[in-house]
C-alpha positions, 0 to 999 in steps of 0.5 A, a space after each residue: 465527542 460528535 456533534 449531532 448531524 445538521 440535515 440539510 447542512 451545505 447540501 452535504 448528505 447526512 452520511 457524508 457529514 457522518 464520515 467526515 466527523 469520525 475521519 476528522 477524530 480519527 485525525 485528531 486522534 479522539 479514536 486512537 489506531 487500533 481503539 474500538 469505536 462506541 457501538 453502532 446504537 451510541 454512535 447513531 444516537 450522539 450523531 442523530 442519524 439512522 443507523 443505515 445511514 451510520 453504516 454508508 458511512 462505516 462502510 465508506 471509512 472501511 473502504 478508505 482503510 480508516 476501519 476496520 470490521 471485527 465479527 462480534 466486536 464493533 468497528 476498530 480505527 486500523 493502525 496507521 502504519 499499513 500498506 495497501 497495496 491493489 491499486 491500478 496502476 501501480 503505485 509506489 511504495 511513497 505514492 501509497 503511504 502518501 494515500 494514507 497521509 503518512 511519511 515514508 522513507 528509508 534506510 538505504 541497505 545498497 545501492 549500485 550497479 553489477 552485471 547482471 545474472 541470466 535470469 535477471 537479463 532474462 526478465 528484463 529483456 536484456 543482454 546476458 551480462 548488461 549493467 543492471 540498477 541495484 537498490 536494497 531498502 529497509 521501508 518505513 512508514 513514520 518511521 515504523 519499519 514496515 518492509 524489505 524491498 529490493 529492486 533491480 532494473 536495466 542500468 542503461 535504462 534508468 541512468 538519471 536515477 542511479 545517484 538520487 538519494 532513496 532515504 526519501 526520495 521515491 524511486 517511481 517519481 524519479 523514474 517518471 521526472 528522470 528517465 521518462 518511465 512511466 509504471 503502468 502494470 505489474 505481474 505480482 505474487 504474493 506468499 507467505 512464511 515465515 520470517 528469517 533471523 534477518 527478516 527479523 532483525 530488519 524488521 523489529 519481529 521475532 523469528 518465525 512471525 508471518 511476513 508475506 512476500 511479493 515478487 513483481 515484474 513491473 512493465 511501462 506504458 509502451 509494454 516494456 519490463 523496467 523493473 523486477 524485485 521483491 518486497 517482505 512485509 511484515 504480516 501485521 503491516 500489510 493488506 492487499 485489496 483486490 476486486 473478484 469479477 464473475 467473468 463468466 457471465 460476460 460470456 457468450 451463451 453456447 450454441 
């Protein structure tokens, strides 16, 4: 199933030889999504190596979403059909199955322009009333429903973007190639309930099953707010990585 790791194999470390194999049989489909890999004593056996040098590659294959750790019960290949979403800058929803080597697309719920509410003018720094860009999508990942996204933005700011097919096309790259905005951060909320009885037939679940929620407004490079929305995720399609600093001790001692 794994060859044994040729030391001094092109200059490559005997880690990254190791991580190259399990991604290559992940691929291939020899560790099927959601499967158990065999225990960390087999694996470091059928590959020659040390189990230390096994777990740098474990560790970088988890922290590629290819693994996933479960206490007590070895590393399991994670299921394709994910989001992660944490990445900087902000990426769009087909930039992020892209990363994972899966096909987005969509089904196309609305699509449109409308004047838009108090709120919504308030939020992107237009006129009360101003046409905004309306588009509603079902997100699929191989054709997997993974997500509800809806999304708003000032109609006059995005006008070359308006008409473009959404089934697969992504909205972010005709923003950028269109209408000359670039995404560069988003202020981003995330929550959890449960699923409505459109949720769920949308989605494939039952009614009640955890979705998780995030509300956004997404800012350009020159700091201007171009879109708002939210997107409902299934719970079992979604993860959210993020990095936790002690930004304490880069505070300066009191006097």
């Amino acid at each position: 199933m794994l060859r044994s790791v040729r030391k001094g194999s092109d200059g490559q470390p005997p880690s990254l030889q190791v991580y190259r194999m399990i991604a290559s049989a992940i691929a291939r489909g020899t560790f099927r999504p959601g499967t158990r890999l065999p225990p960390e004593r087999d694996l470091s056996s059928s590959l020659a190596v040390s189990r230390a040098t096994l777990r740098v590659a474990l560790r970088a294959l988890h922290d590629d979403g290819l693994l996933e750790p479960t206490h007590g019960s070895g590393w399991h290949v994670v299921a394709p059909s994910v989001v992660e979403e944490g990445q900087e800058p902000p990426l769009s929803f087909t930039e992020m199955a892209a990363l994972r080597g899966l096909r987005a697309s969509a089904e196309v719920l609305h699509q449109g322009t409308r004047p838009g509410t108090i709120d919504e003018a308030d939020d992107l720094g237009i006129a009360p009333g101003s046409e905004v860009f309306c588009l509603d999508r079902l997100r699929k990942l191989d054709d997997v429903p993974v997500a509800l996204a809806s999304t708003c933005m000032p109609a006059a700011m995005v006008e070359a973007a308006v008409s473009q097919d959404y089934s697969t096309g992504s909205l972010y790259a005709t923003l950028r190639e269109r209408c000359g905005i670039n995404p560069d951060r988003a202020d981003y909320v995330l929550s959890a309930r449960g699923a409505t009885s459109d949720d769920a037939e949308q989605l494939g679940m039952r009614e009640g099953e955890a979705v998780l929620v995030g509300k956004y407004t997404c800012f350009d490079d020159r700091d201007r707010p171009f879109e708002i929305g939210q997107i409902i995720y299934r719970g079992d399609r979604y993860r959210f990585r993020t990095v936790l600093r002690n930004r304490r001790a880069a505070l300066p001692p009191h006097p």
